[in-house]
DRENDO-1510 file (C-alpha; in Angstrom, 1 decimal, always signed):
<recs>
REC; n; res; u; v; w
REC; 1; UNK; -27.6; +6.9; +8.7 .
REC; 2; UNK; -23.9; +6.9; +8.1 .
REC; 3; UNK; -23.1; +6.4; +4.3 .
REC; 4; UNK; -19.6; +5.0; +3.5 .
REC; 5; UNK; -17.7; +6.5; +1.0 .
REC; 6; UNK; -16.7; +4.9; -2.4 .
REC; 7; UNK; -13.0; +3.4; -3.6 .
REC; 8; UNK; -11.8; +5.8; -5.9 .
REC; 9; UNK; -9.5; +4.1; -8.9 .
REC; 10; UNK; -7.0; +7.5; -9.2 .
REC; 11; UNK; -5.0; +5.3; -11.7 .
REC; 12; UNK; -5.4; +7.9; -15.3 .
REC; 13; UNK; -1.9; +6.8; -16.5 .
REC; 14; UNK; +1.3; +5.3; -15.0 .
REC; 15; UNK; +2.8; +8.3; -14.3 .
REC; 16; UNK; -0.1; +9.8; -12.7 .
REC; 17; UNK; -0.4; +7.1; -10.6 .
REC; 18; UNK; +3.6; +6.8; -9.8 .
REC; 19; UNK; +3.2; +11.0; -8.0 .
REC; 20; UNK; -0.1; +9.5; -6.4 .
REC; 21; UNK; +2.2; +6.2; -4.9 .
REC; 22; UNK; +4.9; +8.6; -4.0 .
REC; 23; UNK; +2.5; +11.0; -2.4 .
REC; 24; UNK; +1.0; +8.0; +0.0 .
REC; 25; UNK; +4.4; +6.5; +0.7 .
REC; 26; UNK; +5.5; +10.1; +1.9 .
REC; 27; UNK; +2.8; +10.7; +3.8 .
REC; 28; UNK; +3.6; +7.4; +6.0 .
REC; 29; UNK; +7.1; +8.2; +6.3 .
REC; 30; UNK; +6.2; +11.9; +7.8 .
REC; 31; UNK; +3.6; +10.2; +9.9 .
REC; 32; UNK; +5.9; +7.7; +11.1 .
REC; 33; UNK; +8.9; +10.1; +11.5 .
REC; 34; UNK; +6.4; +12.2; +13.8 .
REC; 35; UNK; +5.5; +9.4; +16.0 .
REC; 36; UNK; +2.0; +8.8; +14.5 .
REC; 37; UNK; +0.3; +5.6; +15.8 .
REC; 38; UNK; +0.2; +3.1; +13.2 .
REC; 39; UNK; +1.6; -0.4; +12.3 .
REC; 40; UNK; +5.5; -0.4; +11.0 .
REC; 41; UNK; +7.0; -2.8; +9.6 .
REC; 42; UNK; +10.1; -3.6; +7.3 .
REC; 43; UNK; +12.1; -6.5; +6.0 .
REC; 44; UNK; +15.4; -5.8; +4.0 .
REC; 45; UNK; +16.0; -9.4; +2.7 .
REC; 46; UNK; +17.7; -11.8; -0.5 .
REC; 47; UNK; +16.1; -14.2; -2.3 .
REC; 48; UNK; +15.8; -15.6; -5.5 .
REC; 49; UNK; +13.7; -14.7; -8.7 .
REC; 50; UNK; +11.1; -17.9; -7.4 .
REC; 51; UNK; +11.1; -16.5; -4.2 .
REC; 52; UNK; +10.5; -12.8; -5.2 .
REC; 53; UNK; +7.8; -13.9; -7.2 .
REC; 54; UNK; +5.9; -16.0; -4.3 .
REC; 55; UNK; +6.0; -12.7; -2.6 .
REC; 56; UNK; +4.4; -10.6; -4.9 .
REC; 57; UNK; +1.8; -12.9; -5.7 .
REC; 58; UNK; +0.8; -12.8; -2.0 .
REC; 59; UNK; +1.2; -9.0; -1.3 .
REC; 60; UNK; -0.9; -8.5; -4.5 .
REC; 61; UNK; -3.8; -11.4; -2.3 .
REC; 62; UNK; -3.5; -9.7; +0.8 .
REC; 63; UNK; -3.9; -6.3; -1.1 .
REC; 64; UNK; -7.3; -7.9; -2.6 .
REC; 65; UNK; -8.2; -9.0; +0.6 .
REC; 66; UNK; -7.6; -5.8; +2.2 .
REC; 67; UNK; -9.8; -4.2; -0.7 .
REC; 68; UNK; -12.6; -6.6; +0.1 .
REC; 69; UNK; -12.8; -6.3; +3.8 .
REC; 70; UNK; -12.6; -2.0; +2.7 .
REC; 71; UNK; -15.7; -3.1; +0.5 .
REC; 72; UNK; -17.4; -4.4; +3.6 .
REC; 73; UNK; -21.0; -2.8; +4.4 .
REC; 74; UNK; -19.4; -1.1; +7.5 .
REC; 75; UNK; -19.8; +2.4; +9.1 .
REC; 76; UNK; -16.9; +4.2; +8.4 .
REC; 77; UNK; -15.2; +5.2; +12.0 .
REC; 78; UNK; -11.6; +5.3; +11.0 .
REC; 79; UNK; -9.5; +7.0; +7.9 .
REC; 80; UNK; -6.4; +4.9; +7.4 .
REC; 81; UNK; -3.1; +4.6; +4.4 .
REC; 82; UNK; -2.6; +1.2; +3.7 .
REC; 83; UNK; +1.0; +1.4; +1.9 .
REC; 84; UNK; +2.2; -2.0; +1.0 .
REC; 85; UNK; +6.1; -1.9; -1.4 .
REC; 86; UNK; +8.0; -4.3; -2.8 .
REC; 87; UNK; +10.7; -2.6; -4.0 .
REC; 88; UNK; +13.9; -4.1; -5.9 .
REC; 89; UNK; +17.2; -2.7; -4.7 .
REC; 90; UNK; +19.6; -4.7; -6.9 .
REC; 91; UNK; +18.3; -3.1; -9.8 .
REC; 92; UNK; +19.6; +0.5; -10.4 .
REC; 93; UNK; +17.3; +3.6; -10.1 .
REC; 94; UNK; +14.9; +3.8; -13.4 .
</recs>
């Protein structure tokens, strides 16, 4: 019987888990950059405050969601990065 492995929370302290972020998001970019099958998207865009806001409450349900269907009592046949940014760029680098 297949067991599936458990979610590990790598979050020690916010700078430990900004090098673990920026690790992942690299990742992606090589494996898009090399061709890598996998599901691209991007969306350069205004809005306002409200607006921003709407869309980080529902990345943050979708990433739930995403965690729950992960949670699911599944066999494990696939290894995937699931990378989701919102990422200000009116704001100048911290």
């Amino acid at each position: 019987m297949q067991s599936r492995p458990e979610m590990v929370d790598t979050r020690r302290d916010e700078a430990s888990a900004r090098t673990l972020k920026a690790f992942w998001s690299n990742v992606g970019r090589e494996r898009m950059r090399d061709g890598a099958t996998g599901r691209w998207a991007y969306t350069v865009c205004a809005v306002s405050e409200e607006q921003l806001a709407r869309l980080e409450a529902l990345q943050q349900a979708m990433f739930k969601q995403m965690r729950a269907i992960i949670a699911e009592p599944e066999p494990a046949t696939a290894v995937a990065l699931l990378n989701l940014q919102i990422v200000r760029l009116d704001e100048p680098d911290a």
